[in-house]
N, C-alpha and C positions, 0 to 999 in steps of 0.2 A: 504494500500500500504506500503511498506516497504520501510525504506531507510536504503542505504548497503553502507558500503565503499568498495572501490577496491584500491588495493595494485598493482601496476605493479612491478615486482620485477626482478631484475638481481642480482641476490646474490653475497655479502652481503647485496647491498643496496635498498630497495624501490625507482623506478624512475618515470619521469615520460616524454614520448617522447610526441612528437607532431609528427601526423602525423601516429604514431608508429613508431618514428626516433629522433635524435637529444635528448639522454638520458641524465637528469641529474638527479642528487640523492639529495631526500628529506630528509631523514633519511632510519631506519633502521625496517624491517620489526616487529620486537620482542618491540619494543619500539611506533610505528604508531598502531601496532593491541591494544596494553593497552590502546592509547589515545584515536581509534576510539570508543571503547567497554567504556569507561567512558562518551561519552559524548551522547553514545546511541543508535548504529549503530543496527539494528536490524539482518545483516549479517554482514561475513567479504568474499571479495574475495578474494583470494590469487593467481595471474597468474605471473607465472616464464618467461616471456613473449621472453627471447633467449634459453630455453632448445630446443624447437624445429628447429629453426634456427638454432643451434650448434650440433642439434644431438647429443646430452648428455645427459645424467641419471638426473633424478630428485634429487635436493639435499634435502633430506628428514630430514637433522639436525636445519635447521632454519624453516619448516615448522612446527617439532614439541616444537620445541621455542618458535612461536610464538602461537599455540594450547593452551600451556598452559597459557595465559594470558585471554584467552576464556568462557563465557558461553551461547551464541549465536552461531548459524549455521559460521561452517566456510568451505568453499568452494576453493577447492585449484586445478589449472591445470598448465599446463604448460608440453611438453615432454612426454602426457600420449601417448603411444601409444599399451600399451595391457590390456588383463583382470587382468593380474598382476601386473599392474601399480596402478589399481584402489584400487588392494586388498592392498598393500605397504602404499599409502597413507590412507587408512581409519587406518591403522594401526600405521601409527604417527600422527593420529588428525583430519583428515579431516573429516566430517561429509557429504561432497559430492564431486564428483571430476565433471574438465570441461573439456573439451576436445573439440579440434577443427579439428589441421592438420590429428590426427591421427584416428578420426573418418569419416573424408572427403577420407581418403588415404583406408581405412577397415571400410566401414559404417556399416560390421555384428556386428562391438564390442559394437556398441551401443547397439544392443538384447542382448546380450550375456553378458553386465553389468547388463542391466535393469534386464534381468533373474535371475541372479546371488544376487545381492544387492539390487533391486530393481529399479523400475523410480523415482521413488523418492532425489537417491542421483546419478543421472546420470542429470548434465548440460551441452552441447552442448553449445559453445559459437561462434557466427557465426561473423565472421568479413567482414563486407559487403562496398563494395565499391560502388557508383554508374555512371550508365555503362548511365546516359540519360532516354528520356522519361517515366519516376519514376519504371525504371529498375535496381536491383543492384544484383552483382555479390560476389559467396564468395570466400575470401581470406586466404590464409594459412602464417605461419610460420613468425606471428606476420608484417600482413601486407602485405607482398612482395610476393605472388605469388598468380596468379589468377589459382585459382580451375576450372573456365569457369564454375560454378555449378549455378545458379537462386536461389538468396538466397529463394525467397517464398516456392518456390518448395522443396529446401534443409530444408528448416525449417518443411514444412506439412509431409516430408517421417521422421524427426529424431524422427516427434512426435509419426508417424506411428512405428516406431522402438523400440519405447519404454523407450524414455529420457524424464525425468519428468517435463524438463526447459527448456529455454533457456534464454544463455545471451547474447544480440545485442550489437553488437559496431558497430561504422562507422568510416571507415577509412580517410572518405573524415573532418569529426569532430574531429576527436579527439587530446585532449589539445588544440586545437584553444580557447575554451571558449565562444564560440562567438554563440553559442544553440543548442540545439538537429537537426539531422535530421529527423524532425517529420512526414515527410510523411511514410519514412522507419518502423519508430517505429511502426506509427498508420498499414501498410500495415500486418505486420506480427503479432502485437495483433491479428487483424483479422481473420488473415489466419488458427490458432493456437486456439485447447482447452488449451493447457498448461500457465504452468505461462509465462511472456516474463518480463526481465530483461532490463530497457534500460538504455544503458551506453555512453559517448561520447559526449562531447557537453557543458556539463553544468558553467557557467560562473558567474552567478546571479541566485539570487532564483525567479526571474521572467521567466527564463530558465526551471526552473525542473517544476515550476507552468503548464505553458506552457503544456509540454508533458505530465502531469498529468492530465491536464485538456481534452485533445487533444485527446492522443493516448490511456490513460486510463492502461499502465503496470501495471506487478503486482509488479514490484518495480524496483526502481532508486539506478543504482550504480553510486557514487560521486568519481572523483579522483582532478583531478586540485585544484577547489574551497576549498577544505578542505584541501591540503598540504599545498598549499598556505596562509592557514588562510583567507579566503576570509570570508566564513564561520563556523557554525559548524553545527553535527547533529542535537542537541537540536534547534539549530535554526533554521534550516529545518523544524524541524517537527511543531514547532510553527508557523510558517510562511504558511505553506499547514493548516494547520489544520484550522487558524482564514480566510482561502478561501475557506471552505468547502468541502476540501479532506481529505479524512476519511486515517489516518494512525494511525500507533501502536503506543502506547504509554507506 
């Protein structure tokens, strides 16, 4: 299993909302990607998490800032909304792009990447709210609007499509801290051959334990806990590892 750092970012600053709301700045993308990558992260994510919301161009100058401090997979969305979005960013560093409003709005761009570049560096990242009886619904444009789409279902067609990943969050978790929505996570591991990314939640390493042990992801993106200094990755992976989940080293 992997463990990833995620960066939520509103440029200049890496933030980090609750809720996906109430932003405040941790530091600074180019400076968090050097500390994640030393202390072991096996990804980085990089979500520009108001391009879509603002309707504005990806700013591709701090994405390839922070690139170059990289030698692990780094992963970058935020504002994608065509096949030339995907090409621009693989061309200032990204090694995969994630995309969510604007594959929900044009679900052919998911084939038409995967074709193009491959499934491989195509992630779908599904921001799932829950709607009640272990039903959840996805969400666009960092949180705030309901897509009315069944994430299950959205997640079994993007695999059908041709996207190599997916990364889950939960809108109802995240930056609370307070643990995974693990029934979510464990529903769409299920649902899904591909890798699933589970994100949101994490508070304690008895948290990431938890959904590792549980829902079984092929990897855990950390944000709160490690801005925070709550803790770090090398301590993650020590921590899973002496419980008998098998992670990189």
């Amino acid at each position: 299993m992997r463990v990833i750092a995620k960066l939520d970012v509103k440029p200049p600053y890496v933030v980090k909302p609750v809720h996906f709301e109430g932003l405040r700045k941790v530091g600074t993308p180019e400076e968090l990607v050097a500390q994640f990558y030393q202390q072991g992260a096996d990804e980085i994510f990089y979500i520009d998490i108001v391009a879509s919301l603002y309707r504005r161009e990806v700013l591709y100058d701090y994405i390839e800032a922070a690139a170059r401090k990289l030698l692990v997979p780094f992963a970058v969305g935020g504002g994608v909304r065509s096949v030339e979005d995907f090409s621009r960013l693989f061309h200032h560093g990204a090694d995969k792009v994630v995309v969510n409003t604007g594959a929900l709005e044009v679900p052919a761009m998911i084939d038409d990447a995967a074709k193009i570049f491959g499934g491989q560096s195509v992630v779908v990242n599904i921001e799932a709210k829950s709607i009640g009886d272990q039903k959840w619904v996805c969400y666009t444009d960092c949180g705030r609007i309901s897509s009315g789409r069944d994430v299950v279902q959205w997640a079994k067609e993007v695999e059908l499509r041709g996207a190599g990943e997916i990364l889950l969050q939960s809108v109802d978790c995240d930056g609370r801290q307070r643990g995974f929505d693990i029934a979510l996570v464990k529903v769409v591991v299920d649902a899904v051959n591909i890798p699933v990314v589970a994100a949101s939640g994490a508070g304690t390493l008895e948290h990431i334990l938890e959904v590792a042990q549980v829902a079984a992801p092929s990897g855990i993106a950390l944000a709160s806990v490690l801005h925070y200094q709550k803790t770090t990755i090398a301590d993650v992976k020590r921590f899973l590892i002496e419980r008998g989940v098998e992670v990189r080293v």
